[in-house]
Each structure stands twice: as structure tokens, then as C-alpha cells.
Backbone as CSV, one residue per row, in Angstrom:
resi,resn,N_x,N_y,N_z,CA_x,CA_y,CA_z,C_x,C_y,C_z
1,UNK,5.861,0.936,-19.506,6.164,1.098,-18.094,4.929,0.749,-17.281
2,UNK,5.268,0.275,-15.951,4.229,-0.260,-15.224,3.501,1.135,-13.996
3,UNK,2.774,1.183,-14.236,2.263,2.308,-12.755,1.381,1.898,-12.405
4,UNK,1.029,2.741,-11.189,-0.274,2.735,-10.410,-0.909,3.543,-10.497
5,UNK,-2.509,3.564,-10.238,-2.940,4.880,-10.156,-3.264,5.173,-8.371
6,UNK,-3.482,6.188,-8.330,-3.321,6.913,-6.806,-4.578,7.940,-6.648
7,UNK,-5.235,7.732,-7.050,-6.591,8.838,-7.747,-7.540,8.189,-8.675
8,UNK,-8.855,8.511,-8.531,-10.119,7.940,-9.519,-9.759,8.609,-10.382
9,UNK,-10.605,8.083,-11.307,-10.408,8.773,-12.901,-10.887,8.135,-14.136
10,UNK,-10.529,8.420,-15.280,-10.166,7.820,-15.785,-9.068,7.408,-17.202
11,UNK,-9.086,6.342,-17.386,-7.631,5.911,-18.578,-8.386,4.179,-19.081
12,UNK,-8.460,4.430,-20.429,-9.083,2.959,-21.036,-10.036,2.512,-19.341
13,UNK,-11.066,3.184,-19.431,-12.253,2.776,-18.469,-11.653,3.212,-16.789
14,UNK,-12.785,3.199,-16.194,-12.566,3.863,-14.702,-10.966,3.200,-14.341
15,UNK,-10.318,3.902,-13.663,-9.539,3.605,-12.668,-9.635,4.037,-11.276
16,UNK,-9.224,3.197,-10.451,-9.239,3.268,-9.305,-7.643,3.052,-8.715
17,UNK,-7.725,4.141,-7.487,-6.544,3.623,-6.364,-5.583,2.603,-5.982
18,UNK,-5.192,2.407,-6.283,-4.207,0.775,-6.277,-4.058,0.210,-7.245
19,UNK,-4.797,0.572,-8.506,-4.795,-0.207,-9.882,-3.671,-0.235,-10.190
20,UNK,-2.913,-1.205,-10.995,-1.797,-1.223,-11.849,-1.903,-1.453,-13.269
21,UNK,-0.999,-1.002,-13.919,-1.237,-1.033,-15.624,-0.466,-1.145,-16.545
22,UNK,-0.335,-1.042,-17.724,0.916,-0.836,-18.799,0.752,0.441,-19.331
23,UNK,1.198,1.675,-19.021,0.925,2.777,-19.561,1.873,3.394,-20.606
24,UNK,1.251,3.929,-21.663,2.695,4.346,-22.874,1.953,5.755,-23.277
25,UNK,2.957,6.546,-22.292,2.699,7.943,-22.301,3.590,8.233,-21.363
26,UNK,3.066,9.665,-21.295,3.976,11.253,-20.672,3.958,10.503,-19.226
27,UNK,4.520,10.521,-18.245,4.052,10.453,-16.903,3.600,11.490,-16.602
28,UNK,2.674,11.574,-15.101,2.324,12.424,-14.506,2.331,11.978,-13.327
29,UNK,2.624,12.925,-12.304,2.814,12.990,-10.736,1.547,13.155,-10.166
30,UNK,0.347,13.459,-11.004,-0.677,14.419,-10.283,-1.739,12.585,-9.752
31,UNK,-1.862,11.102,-11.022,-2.476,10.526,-10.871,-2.269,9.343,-10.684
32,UNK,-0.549,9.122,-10.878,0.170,7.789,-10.673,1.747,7.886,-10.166
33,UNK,1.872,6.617,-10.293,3.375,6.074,-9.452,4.180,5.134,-10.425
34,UNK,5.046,5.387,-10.303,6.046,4.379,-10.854,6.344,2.835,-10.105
35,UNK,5.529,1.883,-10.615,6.125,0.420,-9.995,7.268,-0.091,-10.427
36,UNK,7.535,-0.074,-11.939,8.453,-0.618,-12.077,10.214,0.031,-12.358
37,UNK,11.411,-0.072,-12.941,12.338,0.420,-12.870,11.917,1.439,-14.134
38,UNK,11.362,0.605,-15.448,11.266,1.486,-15.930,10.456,2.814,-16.390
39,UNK,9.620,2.760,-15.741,8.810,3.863,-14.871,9.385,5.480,-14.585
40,UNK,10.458,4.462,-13.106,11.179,5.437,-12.238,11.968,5.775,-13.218
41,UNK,12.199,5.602,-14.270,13.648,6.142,-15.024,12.578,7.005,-15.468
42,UNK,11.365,6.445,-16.609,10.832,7.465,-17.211,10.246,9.026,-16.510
43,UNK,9.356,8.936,-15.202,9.547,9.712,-13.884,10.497,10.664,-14.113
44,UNK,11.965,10.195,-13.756,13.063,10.888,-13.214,13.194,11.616,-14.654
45,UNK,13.133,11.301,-15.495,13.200,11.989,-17.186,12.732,13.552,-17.166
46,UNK,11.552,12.693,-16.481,10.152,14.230,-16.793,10.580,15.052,-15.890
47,UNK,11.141,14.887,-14.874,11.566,15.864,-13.713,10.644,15.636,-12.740
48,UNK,9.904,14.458,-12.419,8.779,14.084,-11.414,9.740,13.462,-10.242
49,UNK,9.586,13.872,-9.448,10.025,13.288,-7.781,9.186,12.388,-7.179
50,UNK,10.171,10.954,-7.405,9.021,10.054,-6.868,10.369,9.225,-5.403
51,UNK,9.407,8.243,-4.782,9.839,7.745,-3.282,11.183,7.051,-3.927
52,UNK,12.085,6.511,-3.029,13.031,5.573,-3.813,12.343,4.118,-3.297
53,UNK,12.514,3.487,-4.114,12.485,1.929,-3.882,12.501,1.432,-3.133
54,UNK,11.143,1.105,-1.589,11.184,-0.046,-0.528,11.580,-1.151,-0.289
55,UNK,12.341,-1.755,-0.064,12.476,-3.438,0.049,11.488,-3.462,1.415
56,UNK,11.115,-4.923,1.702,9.933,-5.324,2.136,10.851,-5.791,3.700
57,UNK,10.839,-5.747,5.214,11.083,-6.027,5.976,10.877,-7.773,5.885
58,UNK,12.236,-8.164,6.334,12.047,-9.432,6.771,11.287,-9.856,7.577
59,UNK,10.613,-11.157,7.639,9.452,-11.775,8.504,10.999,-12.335,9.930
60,UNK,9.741,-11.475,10.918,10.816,-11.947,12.516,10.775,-13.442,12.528
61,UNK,12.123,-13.787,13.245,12.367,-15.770,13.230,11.570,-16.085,14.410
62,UNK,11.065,-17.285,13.763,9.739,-17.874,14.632,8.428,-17.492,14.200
63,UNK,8.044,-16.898,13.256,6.874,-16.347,12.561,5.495,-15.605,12.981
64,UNK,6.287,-14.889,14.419,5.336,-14.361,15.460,5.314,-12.811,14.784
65,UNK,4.109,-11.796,15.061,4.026,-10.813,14.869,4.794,-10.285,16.217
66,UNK,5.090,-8.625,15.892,5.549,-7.689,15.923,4.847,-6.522,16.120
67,UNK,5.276,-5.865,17.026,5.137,-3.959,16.838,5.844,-3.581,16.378
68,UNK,5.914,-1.973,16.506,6.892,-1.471,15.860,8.141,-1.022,17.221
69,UNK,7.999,-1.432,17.999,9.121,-1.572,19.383,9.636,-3.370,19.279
70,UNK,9.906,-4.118,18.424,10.035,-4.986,18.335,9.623,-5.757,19.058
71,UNK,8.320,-6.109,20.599,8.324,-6.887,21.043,7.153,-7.917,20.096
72,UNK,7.385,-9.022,20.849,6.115,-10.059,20.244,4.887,-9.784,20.594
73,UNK,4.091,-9.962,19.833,1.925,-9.576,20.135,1.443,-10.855,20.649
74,UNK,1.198,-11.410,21.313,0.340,-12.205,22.222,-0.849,-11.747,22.100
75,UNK,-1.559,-13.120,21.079,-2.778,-12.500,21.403,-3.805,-12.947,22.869
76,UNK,-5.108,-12.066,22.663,-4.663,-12.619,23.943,-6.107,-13.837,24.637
77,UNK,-6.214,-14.525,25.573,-6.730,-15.592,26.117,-8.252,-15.291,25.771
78,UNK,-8.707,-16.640,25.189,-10.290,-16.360,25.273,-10.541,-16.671,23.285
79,UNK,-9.596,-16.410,22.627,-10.289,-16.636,21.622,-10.193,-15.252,20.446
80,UNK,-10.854,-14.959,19.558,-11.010,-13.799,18.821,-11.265,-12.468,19.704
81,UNK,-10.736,-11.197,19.926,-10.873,-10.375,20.767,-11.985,-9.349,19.876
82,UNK,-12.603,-9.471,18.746,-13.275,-8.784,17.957,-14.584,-9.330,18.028
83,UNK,-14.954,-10.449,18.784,-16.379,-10.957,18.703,-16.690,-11.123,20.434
84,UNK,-18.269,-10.346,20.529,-18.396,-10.103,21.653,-19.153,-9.111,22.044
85,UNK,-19.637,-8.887,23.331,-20.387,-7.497,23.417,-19.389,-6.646,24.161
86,UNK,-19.642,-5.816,24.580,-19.451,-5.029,25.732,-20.473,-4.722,27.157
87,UNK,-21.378,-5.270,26.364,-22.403,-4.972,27.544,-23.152,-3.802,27.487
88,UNK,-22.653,-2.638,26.728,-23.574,-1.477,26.805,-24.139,-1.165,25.208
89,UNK,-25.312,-1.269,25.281,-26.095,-1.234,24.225,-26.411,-0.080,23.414
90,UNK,-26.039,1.253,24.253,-26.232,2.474,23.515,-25.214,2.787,22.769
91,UNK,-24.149,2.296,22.518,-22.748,3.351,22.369,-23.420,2.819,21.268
92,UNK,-23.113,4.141,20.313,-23.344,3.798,18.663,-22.157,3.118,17.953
């Protein structure tokens, strides 16, 4: 079964947060997730309560970003809005 881990640790050398793996053992709720189906079956076995299955939102037509109020993001005039000063030199 395929999981993730969700917690440092470790399993065959450090793991980290987001890692994915082939794991052949007990599940546990306390350090991973079920990616694949057969996972969630093994999960649901142990009596572990995991999310149900996301499907991924379709990309809006015309390939413009989005909020979450559906309008379109315009970015906006001038270029990158992340490069630049402000002008005041103290703010940490």
C-alpha cells in the first residue's frame, strides 16, 4: 500500500512530511495517510478514519486564475507586484 507520511520520524531512514512510500505493515493514524485505494481499504480494516477521496477541481475555461468567489485575478499593471520597495526602511 502506498502512504504518506504527515510527521518526522523515522521508517527505512528519516522521513519527512509529504513523503510517499510502499509500506507493508499495520497502518497507523498517528504518522501517515492513505494515497492509494489500497491503503484506504487497509485504514478502514484497522478501524482508522481517514478523509474520503478528493477529485481535483477543474481548471476555469480560458485558463485564467480564480478566487474562491469565482471572479477572475487580474494581475495587476506595472509588472511583478512582489519586487519593489515601499519606501520605508524600518519596517522589519
Amino acid at each position: 500500500m502506498r502512504v504518506r507520511a504527515i510527521t518526522f520520524g523515522e521508517y527505512r531512514g528519516k522521513r519527512k512530511p509529504g513523503a510517499e512510500f510502499e509500506f507493508d505493515g499495520k497502518p497507523s493514524g498517528r504518522w501517515m495517510e492513505p494515497v492509494d485505494d489500497a491503503a484506504r481499504a487497509a485504514f478502514k480494516k484497522a478501524g482508522i478514519k481517514v478523509a474520503p477521496k478528493v477529485e481535483p477541481l477543474p481548471a476555469p475555461p480560458g485558463g485564467e486564475k480564480t478566487n474562491p468567489a469565482g471572479d477572475a485575478i487580474k494581475d495587476p499593471p506595472g509588472g511583478n507586484p512582489a519586487v519593489g520597495s515601499t519606501g520605508d526602511k524600518n519596517v522589519i
